[in-house]
C-alpha positions in Angstrom: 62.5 102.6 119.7 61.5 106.0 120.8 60.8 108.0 117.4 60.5 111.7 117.1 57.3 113.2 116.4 58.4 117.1 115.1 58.3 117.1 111.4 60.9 120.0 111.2 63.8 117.7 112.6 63.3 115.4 109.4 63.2 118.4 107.3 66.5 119.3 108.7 68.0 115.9 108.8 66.8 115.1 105.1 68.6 118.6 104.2 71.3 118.2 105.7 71.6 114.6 104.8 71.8 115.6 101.1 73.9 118.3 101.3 76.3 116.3 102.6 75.8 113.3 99.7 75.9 116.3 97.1 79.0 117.0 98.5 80.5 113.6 98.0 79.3 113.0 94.9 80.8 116.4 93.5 83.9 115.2 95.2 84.2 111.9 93.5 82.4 113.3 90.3 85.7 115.5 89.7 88.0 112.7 90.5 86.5 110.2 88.3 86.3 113.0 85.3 90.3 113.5 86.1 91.0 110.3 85.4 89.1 109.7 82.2 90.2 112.6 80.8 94.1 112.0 81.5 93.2 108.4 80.6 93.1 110.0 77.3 96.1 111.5 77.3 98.9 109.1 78.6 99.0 105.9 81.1 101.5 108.3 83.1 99.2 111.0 83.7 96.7 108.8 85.0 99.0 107.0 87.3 99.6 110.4 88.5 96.3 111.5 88.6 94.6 107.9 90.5 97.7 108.3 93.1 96.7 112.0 93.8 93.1 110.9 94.3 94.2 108.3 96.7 95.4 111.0 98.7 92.5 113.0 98.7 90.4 110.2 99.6 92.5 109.4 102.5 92.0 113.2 104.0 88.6 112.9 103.7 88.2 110.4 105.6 90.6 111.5 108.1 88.4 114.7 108.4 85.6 112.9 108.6 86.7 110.4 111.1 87.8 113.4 113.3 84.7 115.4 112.8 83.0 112.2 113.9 84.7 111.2 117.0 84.3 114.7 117.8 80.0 114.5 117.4 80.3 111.5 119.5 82.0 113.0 122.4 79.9 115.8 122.5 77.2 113.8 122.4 77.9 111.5 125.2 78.7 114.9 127.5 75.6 116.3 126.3 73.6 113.7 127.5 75.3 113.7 130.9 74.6 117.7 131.4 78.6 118.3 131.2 78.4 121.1 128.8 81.7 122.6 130.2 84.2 120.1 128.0 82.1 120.2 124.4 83.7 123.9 123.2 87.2 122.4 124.1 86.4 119.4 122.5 85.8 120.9 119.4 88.5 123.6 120.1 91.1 120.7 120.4 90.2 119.1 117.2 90.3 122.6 115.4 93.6 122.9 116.8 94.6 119.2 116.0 93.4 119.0 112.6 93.1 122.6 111.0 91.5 121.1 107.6 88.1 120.4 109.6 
């Protein structure tokens, strides 16, 4: 295994790495206070509430799923020097799935 000896690209991986777990956590931070605070209120409201999170979940991993596949493929053109297809790559996802 071929590691990488700059110390700026774990500076940038580590930041961007918990940018993206802050994220998350925010994410299911306000999900999880939804629900016990309309766990308070009424069994109804947090039906509602859990079945709207459900949702939300699902779309995020839809987005990430697409935003994945989408690093993959430009990966795998980037490391055959096809740089032509990566902007309509990411072009078509934009177009495909306008929440990423």
């Amino acid at each position: 295994m071929k590691l990488i000896k700059e110390k700026s690209f774990y500076k940038t991986f580590a930041v961007l790495t918990a940018s993206l777990a802050l994220q998350n956590l925010l994410t299911y931070s306000v999900n999880l206070m939804d629900n016990v605070m309309l766990g308070a209120y009424s069994e109804t409201a947090l039906s509602g509430s859990a079945l709207c999170n459900q949702f939300q979940f699902l779309l995020q991993m839809l987005v990430m799923g697409a935003g994945e596949g989408v690093v993959v493929l430009g990966t795998q053109y980037w490391g055959k020097k096809n740089l032509k297809p990566i902007p309509h790559t990411v072009s078509y996802t934009h177009l495909t799935l306008p929440t990423t």
